[in-house]
N, C-alpha and C positions, 0 to 999 in steps of 0.2 A: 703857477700855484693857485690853488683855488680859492675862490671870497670865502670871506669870513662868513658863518650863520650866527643872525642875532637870537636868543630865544631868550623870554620873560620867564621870573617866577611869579610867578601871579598870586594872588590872596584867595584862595577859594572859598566857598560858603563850605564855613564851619558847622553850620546845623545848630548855633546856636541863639537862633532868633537876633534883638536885640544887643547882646551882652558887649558890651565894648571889647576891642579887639586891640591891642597893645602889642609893637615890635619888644623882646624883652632884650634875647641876647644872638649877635651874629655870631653864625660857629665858624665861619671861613671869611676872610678877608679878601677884598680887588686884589686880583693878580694870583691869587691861588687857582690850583687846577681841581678841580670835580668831576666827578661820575656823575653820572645819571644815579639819581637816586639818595646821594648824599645828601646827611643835614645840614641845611643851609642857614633857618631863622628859626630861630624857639618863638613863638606868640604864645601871649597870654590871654583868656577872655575870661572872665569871673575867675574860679578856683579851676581853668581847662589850661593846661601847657601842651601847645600841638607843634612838635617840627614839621618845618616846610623843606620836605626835600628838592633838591634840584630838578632842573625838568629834561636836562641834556647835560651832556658829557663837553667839558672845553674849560677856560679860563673864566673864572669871575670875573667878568670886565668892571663891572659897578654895582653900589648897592644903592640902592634907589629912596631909601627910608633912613631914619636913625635911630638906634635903642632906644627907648623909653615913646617912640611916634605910636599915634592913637593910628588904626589904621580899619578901609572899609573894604568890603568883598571887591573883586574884581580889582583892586588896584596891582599896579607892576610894583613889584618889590626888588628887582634885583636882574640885571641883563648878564646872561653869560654868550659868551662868543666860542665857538665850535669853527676847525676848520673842514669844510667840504668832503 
């Protein structure tokens, strides 16, 4: 059986300068399974609500933040596991 693949969902630069960045609401829970692509974390930055879609297809193994967390670019927000 082949190893597991770890992949992050990462926080990208939203393009919005300064504005604070707030985890608001998780649409999927540790242990549910995702496409690539799916909505994973609504954020909030001023009056902006951006879903973070998943980055790969597999099981949400953890989520790395928690609702209402202030949150900066580049951080990991969420590991899912893909197998091979």
């Amino acid at each position: 059986m082949p190893d597991a693949a770890r992949h992050e969902l990462i926080l990208p630069d939203l393009g919005l300068g300064e504005t604070p960045i707030i985890a608001s609401t998780w649409l999927k829970r540790p242990g549910s399974l995702v496409i690539e692509g799916d909505r994973l974390l609504e954020v909030h930055a001023g009056s902006v609500t951006v879903d973070l879609p998943a980055p790969a297809s597999g099981i949400l193994a953890q989520t790395l933040v928690q609702e209402n967390e202030g949150l900066h670019v580049g951080q990991p927000l969420a590991v899912i596991e893909s197998r091979g």
